[in-house]
mmCIF file as gemmi writes it, N, C-alpha and C atoms, coordinates in Angstrom:
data_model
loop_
_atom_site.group_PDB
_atom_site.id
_atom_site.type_symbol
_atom_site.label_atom_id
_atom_site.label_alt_id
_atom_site.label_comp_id
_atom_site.label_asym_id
_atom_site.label_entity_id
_atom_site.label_seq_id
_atom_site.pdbx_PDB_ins_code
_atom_site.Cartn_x
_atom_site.Cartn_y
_atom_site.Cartn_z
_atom_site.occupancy
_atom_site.B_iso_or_equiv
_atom_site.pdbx_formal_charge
_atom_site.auth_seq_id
_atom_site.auth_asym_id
_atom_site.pdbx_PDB_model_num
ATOM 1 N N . UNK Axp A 1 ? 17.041 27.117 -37.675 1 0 ? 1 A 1
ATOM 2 C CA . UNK Axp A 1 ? 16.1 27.782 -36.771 1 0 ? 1 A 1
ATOM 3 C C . UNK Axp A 1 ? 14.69 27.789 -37.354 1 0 ? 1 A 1
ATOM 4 N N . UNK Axp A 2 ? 14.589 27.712 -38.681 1 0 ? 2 A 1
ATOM 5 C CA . UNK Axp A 2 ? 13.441 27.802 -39.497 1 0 ? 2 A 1
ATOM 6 C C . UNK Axp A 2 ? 12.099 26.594 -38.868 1 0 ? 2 A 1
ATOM 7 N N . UNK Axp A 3 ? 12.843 25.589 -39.037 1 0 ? 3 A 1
ATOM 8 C CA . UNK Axp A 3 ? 12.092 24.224 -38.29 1 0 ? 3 A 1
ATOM 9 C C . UNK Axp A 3 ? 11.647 24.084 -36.901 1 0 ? 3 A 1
ATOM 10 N N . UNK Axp A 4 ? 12.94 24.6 -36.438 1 0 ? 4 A 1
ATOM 11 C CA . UNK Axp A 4 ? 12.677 24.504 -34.862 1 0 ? 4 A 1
ATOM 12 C C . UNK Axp A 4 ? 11.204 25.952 -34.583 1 0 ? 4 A 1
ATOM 13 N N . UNK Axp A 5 ? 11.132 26.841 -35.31 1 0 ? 5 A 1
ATOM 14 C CA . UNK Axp A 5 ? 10.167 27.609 -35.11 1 0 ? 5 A 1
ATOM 15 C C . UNK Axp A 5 ? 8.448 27.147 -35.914 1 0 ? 5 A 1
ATOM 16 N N . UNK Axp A 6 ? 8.738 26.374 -36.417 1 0 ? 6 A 1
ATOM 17 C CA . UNK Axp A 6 ? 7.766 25.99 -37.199 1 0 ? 6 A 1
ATOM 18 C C . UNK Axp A 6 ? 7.125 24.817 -36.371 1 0 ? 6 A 1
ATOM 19 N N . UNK Axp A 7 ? 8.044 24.087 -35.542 1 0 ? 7 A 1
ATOM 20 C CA . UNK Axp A 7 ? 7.479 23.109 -34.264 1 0 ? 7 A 1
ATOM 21 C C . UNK Axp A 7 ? 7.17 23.685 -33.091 1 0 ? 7 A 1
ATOM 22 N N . UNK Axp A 8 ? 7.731 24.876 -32.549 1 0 ? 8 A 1
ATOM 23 C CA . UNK Axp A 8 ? 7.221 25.974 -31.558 1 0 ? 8 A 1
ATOM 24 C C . UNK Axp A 8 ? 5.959 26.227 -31.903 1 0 ? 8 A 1
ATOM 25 N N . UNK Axp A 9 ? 5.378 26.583 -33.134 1 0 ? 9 A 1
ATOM 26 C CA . UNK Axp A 9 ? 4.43 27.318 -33.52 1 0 ? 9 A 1
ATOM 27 C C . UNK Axp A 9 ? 3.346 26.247 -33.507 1 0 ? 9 A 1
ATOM 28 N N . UNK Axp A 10 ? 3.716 25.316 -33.559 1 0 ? 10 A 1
ATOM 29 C CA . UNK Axp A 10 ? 2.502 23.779 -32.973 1 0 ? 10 A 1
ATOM 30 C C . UNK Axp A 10 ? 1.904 23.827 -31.986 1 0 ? 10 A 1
ATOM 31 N N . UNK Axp A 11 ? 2.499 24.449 -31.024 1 0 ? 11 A 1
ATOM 32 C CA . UNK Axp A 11 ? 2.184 24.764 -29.64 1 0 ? 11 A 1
ATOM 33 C C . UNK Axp A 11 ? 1.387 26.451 -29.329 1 0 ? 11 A 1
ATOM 34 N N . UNK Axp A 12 ? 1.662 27.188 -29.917 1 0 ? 12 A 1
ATOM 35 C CA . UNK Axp A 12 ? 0.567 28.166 -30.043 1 0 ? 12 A 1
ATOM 36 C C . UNK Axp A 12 ? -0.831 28.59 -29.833 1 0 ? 12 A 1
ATOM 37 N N . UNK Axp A 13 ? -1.364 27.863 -30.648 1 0 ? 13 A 1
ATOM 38 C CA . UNK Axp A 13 ? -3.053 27.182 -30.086 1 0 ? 13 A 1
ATOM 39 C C . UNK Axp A 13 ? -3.183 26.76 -29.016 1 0 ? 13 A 1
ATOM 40 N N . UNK Axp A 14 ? -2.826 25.651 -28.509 1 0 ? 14 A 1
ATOM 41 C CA . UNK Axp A 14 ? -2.354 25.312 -27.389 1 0 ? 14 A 1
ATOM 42 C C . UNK Axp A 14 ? -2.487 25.956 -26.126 1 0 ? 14 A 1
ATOM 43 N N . UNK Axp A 15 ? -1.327 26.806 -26.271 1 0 ? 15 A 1
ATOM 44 C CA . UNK Axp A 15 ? -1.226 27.817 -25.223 1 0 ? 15 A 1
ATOM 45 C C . UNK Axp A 15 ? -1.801 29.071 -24.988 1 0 ? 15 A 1
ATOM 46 N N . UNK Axp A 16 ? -2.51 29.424 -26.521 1 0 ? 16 A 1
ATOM 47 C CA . UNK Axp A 16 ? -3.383 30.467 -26.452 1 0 ? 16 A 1
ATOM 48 C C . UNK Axp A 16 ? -4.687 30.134 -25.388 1 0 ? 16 A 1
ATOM 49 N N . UNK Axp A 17 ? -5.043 29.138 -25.764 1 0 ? 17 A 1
ATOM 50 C CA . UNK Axp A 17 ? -6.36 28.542 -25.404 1 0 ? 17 A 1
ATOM 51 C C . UNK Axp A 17 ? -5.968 28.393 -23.938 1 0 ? 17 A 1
ATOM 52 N N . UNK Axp A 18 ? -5.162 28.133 -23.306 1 0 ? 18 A 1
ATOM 53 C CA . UNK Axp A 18 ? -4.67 27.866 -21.921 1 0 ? 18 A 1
ATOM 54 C C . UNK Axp A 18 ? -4.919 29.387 -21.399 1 0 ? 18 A 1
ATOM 55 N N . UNK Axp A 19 ? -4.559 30.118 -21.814 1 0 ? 19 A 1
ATOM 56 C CA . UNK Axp A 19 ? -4.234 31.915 -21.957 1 0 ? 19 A 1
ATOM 57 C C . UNK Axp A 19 ? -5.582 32.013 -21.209 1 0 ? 19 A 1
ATOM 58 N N . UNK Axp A 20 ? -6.474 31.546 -22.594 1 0 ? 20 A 1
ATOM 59 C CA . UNK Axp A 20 ? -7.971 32.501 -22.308 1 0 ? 20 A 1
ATOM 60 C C . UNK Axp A 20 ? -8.695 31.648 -21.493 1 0 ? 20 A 1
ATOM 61 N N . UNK Axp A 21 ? -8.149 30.582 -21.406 1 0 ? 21 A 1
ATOM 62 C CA . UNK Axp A 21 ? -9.462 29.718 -19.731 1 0 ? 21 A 1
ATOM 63 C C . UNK Axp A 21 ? -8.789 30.22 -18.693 1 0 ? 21 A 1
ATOM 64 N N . UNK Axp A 22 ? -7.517 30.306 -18.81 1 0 ? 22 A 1
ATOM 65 C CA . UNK Axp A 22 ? -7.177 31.202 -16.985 1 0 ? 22 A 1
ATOM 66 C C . UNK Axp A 22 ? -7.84 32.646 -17.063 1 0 ? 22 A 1
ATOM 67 N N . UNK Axp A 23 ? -7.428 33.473 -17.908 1 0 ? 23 A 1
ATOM 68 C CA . UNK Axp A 23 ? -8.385 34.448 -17.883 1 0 ? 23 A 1
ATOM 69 C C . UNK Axp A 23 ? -10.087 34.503 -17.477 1 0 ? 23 A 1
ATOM 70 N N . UNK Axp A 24 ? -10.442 33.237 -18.026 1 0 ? 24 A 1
ATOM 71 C CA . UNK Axp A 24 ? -11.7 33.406 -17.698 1 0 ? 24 A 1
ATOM 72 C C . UNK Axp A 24 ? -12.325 32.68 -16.087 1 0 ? 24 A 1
ATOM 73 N N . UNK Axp A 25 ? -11.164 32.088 -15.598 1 0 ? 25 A 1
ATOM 74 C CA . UNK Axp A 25 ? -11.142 31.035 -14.466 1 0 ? 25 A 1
ATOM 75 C C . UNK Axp A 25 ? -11.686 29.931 -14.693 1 0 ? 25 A 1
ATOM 76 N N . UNK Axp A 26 ? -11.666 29.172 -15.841 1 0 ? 26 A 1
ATOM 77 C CA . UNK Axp A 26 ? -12.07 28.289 -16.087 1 0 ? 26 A 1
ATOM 78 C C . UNK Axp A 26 ? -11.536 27.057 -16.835 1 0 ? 26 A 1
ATOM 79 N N . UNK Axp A 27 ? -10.079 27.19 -15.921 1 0 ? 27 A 1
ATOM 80 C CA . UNK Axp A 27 ? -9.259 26.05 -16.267 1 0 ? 27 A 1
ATOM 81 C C . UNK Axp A 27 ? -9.151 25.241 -15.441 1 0 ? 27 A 1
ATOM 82 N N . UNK Axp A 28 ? -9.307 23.907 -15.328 1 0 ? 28 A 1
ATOM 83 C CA . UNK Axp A 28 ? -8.831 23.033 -14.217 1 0 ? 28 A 1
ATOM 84 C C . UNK Axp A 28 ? -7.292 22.457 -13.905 1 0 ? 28 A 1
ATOM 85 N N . UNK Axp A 29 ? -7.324 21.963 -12.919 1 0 ? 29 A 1
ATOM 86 C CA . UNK Axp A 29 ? -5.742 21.96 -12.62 1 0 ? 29 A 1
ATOM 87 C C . UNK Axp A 29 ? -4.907 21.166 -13.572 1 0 ? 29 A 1
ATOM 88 N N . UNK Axp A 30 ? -6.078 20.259 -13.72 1 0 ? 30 A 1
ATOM 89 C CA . UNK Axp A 30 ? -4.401 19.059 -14.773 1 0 ? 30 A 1
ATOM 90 C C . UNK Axp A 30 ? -4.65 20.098 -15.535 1 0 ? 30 A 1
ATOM 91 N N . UNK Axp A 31 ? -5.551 20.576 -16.413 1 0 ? 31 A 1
ATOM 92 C CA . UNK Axp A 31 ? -5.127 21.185 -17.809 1 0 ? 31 A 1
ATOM 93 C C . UNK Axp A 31 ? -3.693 22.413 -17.314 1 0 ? 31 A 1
ATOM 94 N N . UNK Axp A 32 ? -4.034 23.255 -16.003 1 0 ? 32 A 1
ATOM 95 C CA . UNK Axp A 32 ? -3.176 23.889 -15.825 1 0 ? 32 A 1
ATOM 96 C C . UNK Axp A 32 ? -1.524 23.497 -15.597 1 0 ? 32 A 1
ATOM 97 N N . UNK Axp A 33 ? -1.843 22.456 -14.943 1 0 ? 33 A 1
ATOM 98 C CA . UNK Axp A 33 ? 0.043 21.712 -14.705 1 0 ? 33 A 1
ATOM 99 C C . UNK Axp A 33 ? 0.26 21.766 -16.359 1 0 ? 33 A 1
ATOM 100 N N . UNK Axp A 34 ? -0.671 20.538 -17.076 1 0 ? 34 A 1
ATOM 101 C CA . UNK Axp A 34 ? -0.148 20.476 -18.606 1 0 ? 34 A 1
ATOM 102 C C . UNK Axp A 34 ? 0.439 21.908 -19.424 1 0 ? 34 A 1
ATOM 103 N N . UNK Axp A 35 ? -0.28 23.018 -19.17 1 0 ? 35 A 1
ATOM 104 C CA . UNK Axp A 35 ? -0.142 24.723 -19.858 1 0 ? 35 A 1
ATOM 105 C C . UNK Axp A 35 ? 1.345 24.948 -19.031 1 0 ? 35 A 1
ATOM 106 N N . UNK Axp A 36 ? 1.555 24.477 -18.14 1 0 ? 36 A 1
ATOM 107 C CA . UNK Axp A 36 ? 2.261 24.909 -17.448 1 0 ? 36 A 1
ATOM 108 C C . UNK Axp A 36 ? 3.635 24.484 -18.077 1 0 ? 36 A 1
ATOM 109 N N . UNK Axp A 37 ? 3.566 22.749 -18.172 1 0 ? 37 A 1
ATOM 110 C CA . UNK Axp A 37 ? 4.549 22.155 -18.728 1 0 ? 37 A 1
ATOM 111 C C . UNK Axp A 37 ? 5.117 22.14 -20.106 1 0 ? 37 A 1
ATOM 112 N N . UNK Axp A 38 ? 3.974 22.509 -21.301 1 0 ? 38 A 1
ATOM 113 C CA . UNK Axp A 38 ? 4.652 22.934 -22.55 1 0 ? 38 A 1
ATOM 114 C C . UNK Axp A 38 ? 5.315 24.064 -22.499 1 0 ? 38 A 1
ATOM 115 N N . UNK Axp A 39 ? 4.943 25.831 -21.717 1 0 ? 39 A 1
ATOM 116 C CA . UNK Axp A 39 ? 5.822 26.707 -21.53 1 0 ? 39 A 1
ATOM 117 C C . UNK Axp A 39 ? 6.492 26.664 -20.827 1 0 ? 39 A 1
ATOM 118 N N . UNK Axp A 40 ? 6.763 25.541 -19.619 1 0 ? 40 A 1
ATOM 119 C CA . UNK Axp A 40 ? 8.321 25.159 -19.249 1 0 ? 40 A 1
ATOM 120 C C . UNK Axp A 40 ? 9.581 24.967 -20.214 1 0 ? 40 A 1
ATOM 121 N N . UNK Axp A 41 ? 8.688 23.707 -21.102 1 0 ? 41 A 1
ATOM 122 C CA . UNK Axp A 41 ? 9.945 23.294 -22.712 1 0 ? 41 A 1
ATOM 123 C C . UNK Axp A 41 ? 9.967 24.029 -23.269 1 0 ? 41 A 1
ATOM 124 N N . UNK Axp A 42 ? 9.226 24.754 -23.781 1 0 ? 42 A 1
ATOM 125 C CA . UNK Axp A 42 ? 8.901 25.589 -24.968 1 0 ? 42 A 1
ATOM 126 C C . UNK Axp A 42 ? 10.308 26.844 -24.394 1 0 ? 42 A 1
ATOM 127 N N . UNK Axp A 43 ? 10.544 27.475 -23.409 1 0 ? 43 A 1
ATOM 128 C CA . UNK Axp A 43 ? 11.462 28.175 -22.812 1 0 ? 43 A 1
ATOM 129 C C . UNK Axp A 43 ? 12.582 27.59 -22.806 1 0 ? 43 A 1
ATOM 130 N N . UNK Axp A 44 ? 12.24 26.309 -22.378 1 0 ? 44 A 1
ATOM 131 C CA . UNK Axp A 44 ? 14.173 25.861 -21.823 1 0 ? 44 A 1
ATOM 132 C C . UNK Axp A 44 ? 14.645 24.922 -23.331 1 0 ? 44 A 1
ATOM 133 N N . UNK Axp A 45 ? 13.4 24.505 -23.872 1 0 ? 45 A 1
ATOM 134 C CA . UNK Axp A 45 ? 13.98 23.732 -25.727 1 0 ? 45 A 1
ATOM 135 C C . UNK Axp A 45 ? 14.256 24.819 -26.318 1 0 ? 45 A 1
ATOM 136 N N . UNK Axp A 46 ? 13.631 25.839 -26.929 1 0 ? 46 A 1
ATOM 137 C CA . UNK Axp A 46 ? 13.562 26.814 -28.038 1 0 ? 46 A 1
ATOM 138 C C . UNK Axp A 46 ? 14.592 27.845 -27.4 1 0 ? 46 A 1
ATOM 139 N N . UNK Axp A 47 ? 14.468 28.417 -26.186 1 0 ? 47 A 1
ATOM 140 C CA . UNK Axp A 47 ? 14.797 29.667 -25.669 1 0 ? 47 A 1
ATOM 141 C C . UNK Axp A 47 ? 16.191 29.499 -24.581 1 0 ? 47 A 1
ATOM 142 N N . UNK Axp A 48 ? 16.732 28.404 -24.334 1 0 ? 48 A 1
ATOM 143 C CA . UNK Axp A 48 ? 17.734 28.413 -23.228 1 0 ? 48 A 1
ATOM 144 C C . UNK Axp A 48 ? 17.256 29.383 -22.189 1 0 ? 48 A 1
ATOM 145 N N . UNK Axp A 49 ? 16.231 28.734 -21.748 1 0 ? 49 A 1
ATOM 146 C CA . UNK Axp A 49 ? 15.825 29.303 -20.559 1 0 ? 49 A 1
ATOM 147 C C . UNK Axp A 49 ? 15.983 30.705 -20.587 1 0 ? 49 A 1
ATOM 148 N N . UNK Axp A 50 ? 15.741 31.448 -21.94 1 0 ? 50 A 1
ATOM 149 C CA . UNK Axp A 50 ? 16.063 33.237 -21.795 1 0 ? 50 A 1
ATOM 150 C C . UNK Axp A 50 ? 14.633 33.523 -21.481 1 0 ? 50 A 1
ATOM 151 N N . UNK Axp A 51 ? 14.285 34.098 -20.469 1 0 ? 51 A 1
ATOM 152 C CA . UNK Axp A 51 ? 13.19 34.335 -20.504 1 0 ? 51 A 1
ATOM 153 C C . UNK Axp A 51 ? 12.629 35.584 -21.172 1 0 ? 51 A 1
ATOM 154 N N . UNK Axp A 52 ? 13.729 36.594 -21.461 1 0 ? 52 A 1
ATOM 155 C CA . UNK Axp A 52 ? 12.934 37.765 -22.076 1 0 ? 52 A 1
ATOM 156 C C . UNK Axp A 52 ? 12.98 37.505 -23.779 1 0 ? 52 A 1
ATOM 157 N N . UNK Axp A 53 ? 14.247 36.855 -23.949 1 0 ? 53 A 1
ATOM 158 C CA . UNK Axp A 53 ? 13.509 36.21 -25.476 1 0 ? 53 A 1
ATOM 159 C C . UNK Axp A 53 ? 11.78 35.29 -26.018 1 0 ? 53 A 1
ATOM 160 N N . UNK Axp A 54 ? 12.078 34.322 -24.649 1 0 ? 54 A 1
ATOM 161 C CA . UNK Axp A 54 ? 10.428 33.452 -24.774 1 0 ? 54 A 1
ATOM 162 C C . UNK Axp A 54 ? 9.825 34.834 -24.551 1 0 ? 54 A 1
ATOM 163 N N . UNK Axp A 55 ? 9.287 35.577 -23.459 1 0 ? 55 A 1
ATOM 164 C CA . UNK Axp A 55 ? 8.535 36.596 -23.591 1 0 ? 55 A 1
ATOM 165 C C . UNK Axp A 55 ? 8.388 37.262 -24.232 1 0 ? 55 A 1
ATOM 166 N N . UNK Axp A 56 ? 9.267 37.642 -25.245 1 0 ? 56 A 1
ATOM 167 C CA . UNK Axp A 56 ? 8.994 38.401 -26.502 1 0 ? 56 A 1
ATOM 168 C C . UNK Axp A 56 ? 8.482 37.989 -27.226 1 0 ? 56 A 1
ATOM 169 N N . UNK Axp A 57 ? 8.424 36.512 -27.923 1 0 ? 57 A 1
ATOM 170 C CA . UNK Axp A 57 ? 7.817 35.408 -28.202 1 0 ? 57 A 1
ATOM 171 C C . UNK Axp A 57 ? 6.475 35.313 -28.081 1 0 ? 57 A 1
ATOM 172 N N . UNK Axp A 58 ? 6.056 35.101 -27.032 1 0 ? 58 A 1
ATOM 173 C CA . UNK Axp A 58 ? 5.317 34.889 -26.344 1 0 ? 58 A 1
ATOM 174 C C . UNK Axp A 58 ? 4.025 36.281 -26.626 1 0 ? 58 A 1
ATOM 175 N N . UNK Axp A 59 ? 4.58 37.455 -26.512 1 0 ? 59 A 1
ATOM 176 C CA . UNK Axp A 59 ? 3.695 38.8 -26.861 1 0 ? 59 A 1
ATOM 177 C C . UNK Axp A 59 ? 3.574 38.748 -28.3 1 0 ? 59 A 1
ATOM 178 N N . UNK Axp A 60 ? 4.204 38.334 -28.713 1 0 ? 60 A 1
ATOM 179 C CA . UNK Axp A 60 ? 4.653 38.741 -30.337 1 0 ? 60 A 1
ATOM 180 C C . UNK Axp A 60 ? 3.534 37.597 -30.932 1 0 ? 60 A 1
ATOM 181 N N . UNK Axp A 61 ? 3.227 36.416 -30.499 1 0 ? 61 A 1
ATOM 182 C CA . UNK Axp A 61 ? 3.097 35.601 -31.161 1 0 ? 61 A 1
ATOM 183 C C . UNK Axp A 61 ? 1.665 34.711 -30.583 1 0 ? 61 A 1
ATOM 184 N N . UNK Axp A 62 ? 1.868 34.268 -29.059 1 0 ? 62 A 1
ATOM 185 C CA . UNK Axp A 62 ? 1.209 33.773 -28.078 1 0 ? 62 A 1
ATOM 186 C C . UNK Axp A 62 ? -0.027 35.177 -28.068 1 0 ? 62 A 1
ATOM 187 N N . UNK Axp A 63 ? -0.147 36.174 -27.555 1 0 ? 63 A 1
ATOM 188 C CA . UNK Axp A 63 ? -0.895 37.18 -27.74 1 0 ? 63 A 1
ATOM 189 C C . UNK Axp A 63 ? -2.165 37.199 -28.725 1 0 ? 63 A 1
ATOM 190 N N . UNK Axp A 64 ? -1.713 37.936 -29.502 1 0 ? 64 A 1
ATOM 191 C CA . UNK Axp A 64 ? -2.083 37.809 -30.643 1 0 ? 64 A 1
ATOM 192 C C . UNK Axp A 64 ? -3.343 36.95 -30.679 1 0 ? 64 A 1
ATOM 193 N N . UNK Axp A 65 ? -3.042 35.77 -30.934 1 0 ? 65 A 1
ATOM 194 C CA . UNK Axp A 65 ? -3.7 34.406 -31.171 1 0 ? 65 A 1
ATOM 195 C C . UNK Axp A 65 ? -4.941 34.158 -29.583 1 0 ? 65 A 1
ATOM 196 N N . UNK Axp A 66 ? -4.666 35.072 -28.881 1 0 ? 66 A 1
ATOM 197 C CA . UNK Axp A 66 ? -5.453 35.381 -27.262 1 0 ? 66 A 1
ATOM 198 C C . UNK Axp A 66 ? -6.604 35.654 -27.796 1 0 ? 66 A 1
ATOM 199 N N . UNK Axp A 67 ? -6.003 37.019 -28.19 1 0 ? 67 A 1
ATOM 200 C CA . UNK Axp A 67 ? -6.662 37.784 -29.201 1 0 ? 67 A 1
ATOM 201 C C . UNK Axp A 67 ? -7.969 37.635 -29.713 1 0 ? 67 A 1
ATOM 202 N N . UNK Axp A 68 ? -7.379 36.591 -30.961 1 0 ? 68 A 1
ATOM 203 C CA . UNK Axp A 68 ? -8.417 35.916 -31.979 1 0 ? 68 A 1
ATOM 204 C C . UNK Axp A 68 ? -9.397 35.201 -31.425 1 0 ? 68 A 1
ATOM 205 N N . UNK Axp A 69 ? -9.077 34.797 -30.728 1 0 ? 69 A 1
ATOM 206 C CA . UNK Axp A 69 ? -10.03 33.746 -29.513 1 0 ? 69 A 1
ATOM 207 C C . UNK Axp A 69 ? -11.072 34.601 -28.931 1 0 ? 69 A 1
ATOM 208 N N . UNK Axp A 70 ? -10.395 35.091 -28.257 1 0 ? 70 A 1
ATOM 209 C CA . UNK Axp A 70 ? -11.881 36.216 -27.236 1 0 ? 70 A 1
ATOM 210 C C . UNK Axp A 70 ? -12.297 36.439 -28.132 1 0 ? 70 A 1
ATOM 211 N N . UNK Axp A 71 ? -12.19 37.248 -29.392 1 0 ? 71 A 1
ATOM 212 C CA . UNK Axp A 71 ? -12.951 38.079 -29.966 1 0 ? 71 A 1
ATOM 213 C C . UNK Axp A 71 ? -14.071 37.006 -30.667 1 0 ? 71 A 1
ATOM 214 N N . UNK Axp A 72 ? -13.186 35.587 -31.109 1 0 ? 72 A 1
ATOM 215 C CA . UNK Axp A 72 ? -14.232 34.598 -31.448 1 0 ? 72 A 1
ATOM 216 C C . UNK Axp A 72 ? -15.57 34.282 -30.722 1 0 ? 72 A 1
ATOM 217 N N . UNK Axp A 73 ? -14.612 34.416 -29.268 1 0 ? 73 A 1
ATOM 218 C CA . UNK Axp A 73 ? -15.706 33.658 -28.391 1 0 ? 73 A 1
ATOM 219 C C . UNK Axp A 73 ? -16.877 34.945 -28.313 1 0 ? 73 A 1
ATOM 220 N N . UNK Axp A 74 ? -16.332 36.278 -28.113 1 0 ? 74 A 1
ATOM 221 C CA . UNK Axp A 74 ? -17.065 37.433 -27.635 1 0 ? 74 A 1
ATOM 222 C C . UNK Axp A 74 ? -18.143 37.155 -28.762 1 0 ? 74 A 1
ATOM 223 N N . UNK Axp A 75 ? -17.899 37.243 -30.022 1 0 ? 75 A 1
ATOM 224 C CA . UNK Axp A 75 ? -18.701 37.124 -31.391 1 0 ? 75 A 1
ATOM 225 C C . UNK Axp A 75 ? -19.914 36.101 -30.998 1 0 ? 75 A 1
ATOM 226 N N . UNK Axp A 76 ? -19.512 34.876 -30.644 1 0 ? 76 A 1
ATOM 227 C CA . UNK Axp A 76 ? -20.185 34.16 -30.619 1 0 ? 76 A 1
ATOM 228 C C . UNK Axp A 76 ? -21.13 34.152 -29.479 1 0 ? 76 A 1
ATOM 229 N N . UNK Axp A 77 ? -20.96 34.509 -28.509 1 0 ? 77 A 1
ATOM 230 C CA . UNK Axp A 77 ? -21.907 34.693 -27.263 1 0 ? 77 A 1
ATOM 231 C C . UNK Axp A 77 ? -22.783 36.308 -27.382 1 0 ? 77 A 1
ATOM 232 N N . UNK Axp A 78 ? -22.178 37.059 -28.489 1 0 ? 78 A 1
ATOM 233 C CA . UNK Axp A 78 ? -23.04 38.248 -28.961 1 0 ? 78 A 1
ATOM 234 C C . UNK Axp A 78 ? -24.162 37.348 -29.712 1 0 ? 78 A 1
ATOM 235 N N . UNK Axp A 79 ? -23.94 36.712 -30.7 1 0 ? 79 A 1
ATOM 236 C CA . UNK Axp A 79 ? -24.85 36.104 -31.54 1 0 ? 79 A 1
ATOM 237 C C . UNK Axp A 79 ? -25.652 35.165 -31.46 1 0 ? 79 A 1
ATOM 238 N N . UNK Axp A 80 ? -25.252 34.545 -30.308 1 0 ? 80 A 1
ATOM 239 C CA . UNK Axp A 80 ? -26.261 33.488 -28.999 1 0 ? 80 A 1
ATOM 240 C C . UNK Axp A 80 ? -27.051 34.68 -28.295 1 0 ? 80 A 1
ATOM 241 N N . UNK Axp A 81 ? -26.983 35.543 -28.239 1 0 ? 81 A 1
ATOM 242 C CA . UNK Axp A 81 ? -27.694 36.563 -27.289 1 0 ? 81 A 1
ATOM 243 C C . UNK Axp A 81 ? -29.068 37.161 -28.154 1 0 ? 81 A 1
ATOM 244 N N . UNK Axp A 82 ? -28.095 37.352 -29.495 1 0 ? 82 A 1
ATOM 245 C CA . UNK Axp A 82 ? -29.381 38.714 -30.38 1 0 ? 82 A 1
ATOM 246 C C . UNK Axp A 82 ? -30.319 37.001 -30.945 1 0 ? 82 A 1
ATOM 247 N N . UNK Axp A 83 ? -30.36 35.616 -31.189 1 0 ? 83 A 1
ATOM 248 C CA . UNK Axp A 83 ? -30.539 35.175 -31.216 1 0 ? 83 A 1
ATOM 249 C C . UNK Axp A 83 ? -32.152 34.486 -30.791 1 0 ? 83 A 1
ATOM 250 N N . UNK Axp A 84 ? -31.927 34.804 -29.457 1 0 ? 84 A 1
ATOM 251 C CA . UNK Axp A 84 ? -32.765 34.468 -28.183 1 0 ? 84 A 1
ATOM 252 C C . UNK Axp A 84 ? -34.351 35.352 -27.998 1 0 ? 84 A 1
């Protein structure tokens, strides 16, 4: 299980980043089918289609990493601002 989570976790970034352009509405569709299609596998490879296991997953791990992002991006569009 060690491996198989360590190749899940490849996909992380990934899907974080998918996370925060829908949030922001600023994903386009292929990218969205594609976001769509790694947490299809990512559920039915890793998770046998359990979905409250992937979702736990998913908060635990996927989150998180949301997280780091906004606050990157927030940082950075603060510091483009005091900048100006």
């Amino acid at each position: 299980m060690g491996s198989e989570m360590e190749m899940i976790n490849q996909f992380v970034n990934q899907l974080a980043m998918c996370e925060l352009l829908s949030a922001h509405s600023l994903i386009q569709p292929s990218m969205a089918f594609e976001c769509d299609q790694i947490q299809t596998f990512i559920k039915e490879s890793y998770f046998d289609n359990n979905y409250n296991a992937f979702i736990k997953w998913w908060d635990a791990v996927v989150v998180p990493t949301v997280g780091e992002l906004q606050s990157m991006l927030e940082s950075r569009i603060n510091g483009s601002q005091t900048l100006k």
